[in-house]
N, C-alpha and C positions, 0 to 999 in steps of 0.2 A: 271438694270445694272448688274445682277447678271452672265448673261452670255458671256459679256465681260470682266470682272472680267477676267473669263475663258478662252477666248481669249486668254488672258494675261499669265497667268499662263500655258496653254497648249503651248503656243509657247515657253518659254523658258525652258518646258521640251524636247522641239522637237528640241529646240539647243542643250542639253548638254545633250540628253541619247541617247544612240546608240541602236536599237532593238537587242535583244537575243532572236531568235523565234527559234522551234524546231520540226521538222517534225512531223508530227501528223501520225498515221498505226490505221483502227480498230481494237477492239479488239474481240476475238472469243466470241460470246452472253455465256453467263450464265446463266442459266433456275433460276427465280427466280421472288415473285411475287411484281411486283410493280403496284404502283396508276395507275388511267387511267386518260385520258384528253383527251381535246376536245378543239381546239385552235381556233380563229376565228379572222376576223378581224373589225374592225368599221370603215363604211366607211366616209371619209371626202370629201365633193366637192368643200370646199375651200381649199384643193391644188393646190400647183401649178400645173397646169396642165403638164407643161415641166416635173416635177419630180413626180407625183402623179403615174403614172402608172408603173415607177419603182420602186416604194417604192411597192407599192401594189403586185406589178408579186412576189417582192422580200421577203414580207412576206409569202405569198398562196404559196412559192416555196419553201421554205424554211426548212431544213430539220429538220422531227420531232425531239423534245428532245426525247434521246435513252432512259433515266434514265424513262420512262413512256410508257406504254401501249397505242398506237394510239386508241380512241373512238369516231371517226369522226360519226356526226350523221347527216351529208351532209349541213350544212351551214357553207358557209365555210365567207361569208364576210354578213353586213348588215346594211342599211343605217338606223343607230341606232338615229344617232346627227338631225334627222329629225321627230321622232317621237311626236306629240305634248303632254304637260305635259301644268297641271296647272300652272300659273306662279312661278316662283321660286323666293327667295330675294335675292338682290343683292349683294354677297360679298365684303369684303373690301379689297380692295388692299395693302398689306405691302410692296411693294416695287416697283420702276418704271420700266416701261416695253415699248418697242416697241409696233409701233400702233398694227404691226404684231402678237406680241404676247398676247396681252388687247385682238384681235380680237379671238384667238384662247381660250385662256381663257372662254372668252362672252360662247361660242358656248359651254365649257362644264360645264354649269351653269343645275344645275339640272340633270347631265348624269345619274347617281346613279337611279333616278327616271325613267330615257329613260328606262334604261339596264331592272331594273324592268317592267315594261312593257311588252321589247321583251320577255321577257323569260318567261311570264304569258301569252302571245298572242301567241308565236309559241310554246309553251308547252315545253318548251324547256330540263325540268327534265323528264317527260315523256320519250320522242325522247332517252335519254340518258337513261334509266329504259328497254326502249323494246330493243334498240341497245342491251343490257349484257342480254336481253334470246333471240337475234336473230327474235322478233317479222317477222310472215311471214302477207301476203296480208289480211288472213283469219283471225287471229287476235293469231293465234296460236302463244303456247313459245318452247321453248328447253334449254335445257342447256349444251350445248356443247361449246360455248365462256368460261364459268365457268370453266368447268371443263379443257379446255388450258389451259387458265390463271391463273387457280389455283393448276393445277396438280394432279387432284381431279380424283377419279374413276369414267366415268360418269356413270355406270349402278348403280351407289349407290346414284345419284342428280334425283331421280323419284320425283319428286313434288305431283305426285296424290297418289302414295303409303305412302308419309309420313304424308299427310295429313289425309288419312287412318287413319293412326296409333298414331297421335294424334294430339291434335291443334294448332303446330306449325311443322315447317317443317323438315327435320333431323339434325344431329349435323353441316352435312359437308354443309349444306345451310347454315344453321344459321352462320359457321365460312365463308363460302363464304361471306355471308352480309357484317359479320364483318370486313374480309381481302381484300376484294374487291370494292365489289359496295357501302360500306358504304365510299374509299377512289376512287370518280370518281371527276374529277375537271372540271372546265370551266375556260380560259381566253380567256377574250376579248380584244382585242389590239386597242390603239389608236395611231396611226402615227404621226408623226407632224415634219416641216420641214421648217426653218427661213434660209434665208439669212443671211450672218451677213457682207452685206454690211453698212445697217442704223446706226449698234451696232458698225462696223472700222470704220464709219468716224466721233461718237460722241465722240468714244475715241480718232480719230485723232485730233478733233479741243481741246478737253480738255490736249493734252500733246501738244500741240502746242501755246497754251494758257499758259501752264505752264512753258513752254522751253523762251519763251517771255521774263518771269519775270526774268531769269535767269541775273544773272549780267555776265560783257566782262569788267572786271579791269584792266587785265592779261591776258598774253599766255596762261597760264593753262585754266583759266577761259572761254575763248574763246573758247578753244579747246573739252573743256568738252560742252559747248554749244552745239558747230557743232556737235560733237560726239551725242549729247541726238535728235538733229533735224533729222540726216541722220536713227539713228535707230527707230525713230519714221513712219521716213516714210516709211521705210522698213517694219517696223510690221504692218502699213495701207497697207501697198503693198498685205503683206502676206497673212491678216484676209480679205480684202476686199473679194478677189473671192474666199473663201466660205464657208459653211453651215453648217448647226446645223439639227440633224438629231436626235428626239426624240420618245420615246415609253413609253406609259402610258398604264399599265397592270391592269385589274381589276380580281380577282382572286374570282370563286366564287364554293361550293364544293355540291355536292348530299346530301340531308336530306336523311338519311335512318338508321332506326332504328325497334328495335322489334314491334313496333306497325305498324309501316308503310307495312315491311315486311307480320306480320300477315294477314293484310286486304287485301294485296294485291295477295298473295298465294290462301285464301280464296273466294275473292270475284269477284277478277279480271281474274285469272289463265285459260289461256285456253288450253287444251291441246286435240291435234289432233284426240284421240278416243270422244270428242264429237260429238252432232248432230249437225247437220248447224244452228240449232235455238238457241242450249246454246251458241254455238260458237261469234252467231251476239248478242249476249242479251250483252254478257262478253265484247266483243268486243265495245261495245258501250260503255256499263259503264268505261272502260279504256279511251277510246278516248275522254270523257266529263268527267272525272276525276280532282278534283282537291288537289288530296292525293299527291303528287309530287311536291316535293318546291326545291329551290334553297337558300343555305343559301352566303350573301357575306364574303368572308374572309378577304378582303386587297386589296389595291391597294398601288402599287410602281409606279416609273415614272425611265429613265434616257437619258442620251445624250450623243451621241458621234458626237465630232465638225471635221470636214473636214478642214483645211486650205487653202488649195487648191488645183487643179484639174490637175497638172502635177504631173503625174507619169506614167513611162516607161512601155509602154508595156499595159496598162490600159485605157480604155475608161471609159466617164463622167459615162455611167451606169455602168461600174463594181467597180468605186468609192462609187459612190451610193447605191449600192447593198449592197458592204461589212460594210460599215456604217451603213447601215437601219440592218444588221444581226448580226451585235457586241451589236446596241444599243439594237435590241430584246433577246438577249443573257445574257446583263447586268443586265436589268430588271428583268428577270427570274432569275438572279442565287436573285437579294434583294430578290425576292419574296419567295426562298427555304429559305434561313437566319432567314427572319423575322418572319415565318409562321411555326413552328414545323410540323403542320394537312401536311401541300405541303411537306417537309425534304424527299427527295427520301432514298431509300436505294440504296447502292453500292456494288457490289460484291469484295472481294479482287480479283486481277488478279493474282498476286503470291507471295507467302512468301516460303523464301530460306533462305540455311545456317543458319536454327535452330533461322528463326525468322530477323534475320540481315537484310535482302532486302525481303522489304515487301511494294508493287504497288496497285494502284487502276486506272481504265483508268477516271478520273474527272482532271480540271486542269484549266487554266485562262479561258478557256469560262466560267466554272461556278462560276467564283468569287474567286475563291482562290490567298489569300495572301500572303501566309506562316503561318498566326497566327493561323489558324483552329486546333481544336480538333474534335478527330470523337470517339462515342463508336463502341467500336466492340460487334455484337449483335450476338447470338446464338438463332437457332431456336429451340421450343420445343411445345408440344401439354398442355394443363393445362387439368384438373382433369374434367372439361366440355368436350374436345376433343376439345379445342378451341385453334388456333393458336396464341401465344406468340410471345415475343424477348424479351432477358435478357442480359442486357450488360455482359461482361467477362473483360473487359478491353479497356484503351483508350489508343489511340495512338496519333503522334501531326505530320501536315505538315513536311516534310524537305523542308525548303526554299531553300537549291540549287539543287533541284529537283523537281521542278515544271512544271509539261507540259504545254508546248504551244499548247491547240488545238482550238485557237480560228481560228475564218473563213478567210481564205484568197481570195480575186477574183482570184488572179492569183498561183501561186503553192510556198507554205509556203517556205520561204527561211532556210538554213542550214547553221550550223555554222561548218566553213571547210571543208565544201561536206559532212560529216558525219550525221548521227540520233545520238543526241545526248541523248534523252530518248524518251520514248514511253508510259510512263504514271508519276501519281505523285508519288513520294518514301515518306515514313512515319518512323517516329522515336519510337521507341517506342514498338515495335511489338514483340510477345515473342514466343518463338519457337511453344508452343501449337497450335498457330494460322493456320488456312489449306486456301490457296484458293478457293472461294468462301464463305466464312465466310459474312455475309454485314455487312457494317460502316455504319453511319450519323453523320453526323455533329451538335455536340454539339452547345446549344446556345453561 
């Protein structure tokens, strides 16, 4: 019952709050380094098939998070809910559910186990390992990804010279590991997508049920009756035609550490002044390699309910679309909250007047409330040569300053023709502060 609950509760906020949405403008990129990821989808064949190929174009289209370094290592979808696993036990149910949803349940009984699988059978840390040195046909590396991404000198990321010079690799790889490819991520997306016709009309017959018992003593009485019947029917009217539009994110991050790195610089490393034979030896021992793990971090889940399917100007897929891209949107921002390892960094966009207006371009796509706190972090090198961040100061949301940059189908509406802001403003912030300083968000 828990999602008609919601029903419930999302329709009488959809009677009595009016939207305040607010033009969303990019903002000019910031050179600065953040995690990588690699997004993919799971696919399900019990969709409905009327809505399964929108949902799907609408994740695979969907625009990457900016806050992350794209590390696409080309799968991009994969029929994971199909893989066979030894039997799994059967979980108990705490609460009651549509046959629809028990069904979608059933199906991810053991997923945990699938996902292990794929990512042991398509070598999946690997794939993600050779992607960050550019792995070529011949089995050869480079470090020319690195050194974009990290801003790094590449004539000073020579892997066979440092290897040279001692048994592990130079400071600025060893801090690459650290600041990099020891922060690459995986998530896996699960879609899912109820009607909530079954869900309107067990709540219709149970307030109709209820309205029954009501006593008719009195005009009042009677009045208030009709009154509970007519809005009863009205909210079956409303929930009936439509849908609940869910994503369930499994979040999983690259093992890579000094030992991992070691063995791999040494033993795997091929670089293009070998012969064709060390080249294929190395090259083989990579490819049947099973130094390369994937650790899981978390799974979130959420939902965003559709009531129904008129609105101007919009067809049923750009309803669909923009639901299935809030609720991937929602899920991601639990998954930065919960997960410190995932917590992007942000650049400041701008601090003015000696600290007083001081912006970041983040905002209700990713979860902000108002109640957040962020440190402000300052880059510096440690006594290793190893890349730092050391808070300086925190600062706190301004709640009446919150951007709207969630996704629209059709073009984000403005309050009295005007951009009313262009990023989130923050309280807090003290004139020392420069933009591009990065924040994150405190637990």
């Amino acid at each position: 019952m828990k999602y008609i609950k919601k029903i419930i509760y999302i329709s009488i906020l959809v009677a009595i709050l009016a939207p305040t949405t607010i033009l969303a403008q990019s903002a000019d990129d910031v050179k600065y380094r953040r995690s990588s990821l690699h997004v993919m989808l799971m696919e399900d064949n019990d969709l409905d098939p009327r809505y399964k190929e929108i949902i799907v174009n609408t994740f695979l289209n969907a625009d990457f998070p900016d806050k992350y370094d794209n590390h696409d290592i080309g799968i991009a979808s994969h029929d994971i809910l199909s893989i066979p696993i030894p039997e799994v036990e059967e979980g108990e149910e705490v609460e009651e559910k549509s046959k629809k949803e028990k069904k979608q349940d059933k199906r991810l009984k053991g997923v945990d186990k699938k996902i292990e699988k794929f990512l042991k059978d398509e070598a999946v840390a690997g794939k993600l390992v050779a992607k960050w040195f550019s792995r070529k046909d011949d089995g050869s590396f480079s470090t020319e990804l690195i050194a974009e991404r990290g801003s790094y000198d590449a004539t000073t990321l020579d892997v066979s010279k440092a290897k040279m010079q001692s048994n592990t690799v130079s400071t600025q790889m060893e801090d690459a590991g650290y600041e990099l490819i020891g922060n690459t991520f995986l998530i896996v997306n699960k879609a899912n997508f109820i009607e909530n016709e079954a869900g309107a009309a067990i709540l219709y017959e149970a307030s109709k049920l209820a309205i029954a018992s009501m006593k008719e003593e009195n005009v009042m009485q009677i009045a208030v009756k009709t009154a509970a019947e007519v809005a009863a029917a009205a909210l079956y009217e409303r929930t009936r035609k439509g849908y609940t539009v869910g994503t369930r994110s499994f979040l999983y991050k690259l093992t890579w550490n000094d030992s991992i790195s070691d063995i791999f610089y040494t033993d795997y490393w091929v670089d293009e002044s070998m012969s064709i034979d060390d080249k294929k030896l190395k090259k083989d021992l990579f490819d049947n390699t099973d130094l390369f793990t994937m650790e899981f971090v978390g799974m979130e889940k959420a939902t965003v309910m559709v009531l129904n399917l008129k609105a101007e100007n919009l067809t049923t897929q750009q309803i669909i679309g923009e639901a299935t891209i809030r609720t991937g949107n929602k899920v991601f921002a639990k998954l930065q909250k919960e997960y410190d390892v995932f917590k992007p960094k942000t650049p400041l966009a701008q601090v003015e007047n000696k600290g007083k207006l001081c912006t970041a371009k983040i905002g209700l796509k990713e979860g902000l409330t108002g109640k957040e706190k962020f440190d402000v972090l300052e880059q510096f090198v440690n006594k290793e040569g190893l890349t730092e961040y050391k808070s300086i100061g925190t600062i706190k949301i301004d709640k009446k300053n919150i951007w709207d940059n969630q996704f629209y189908a059709s073009d984000p509406p403005v309050i009295e023709g005007e951009i009313k802001i262009q990023a989130t403003h923050f309280k807090g912030c003290k004139k020392k502060y420069y933009a591009g300083l990065l924040i994150r968000q405190k637990k």
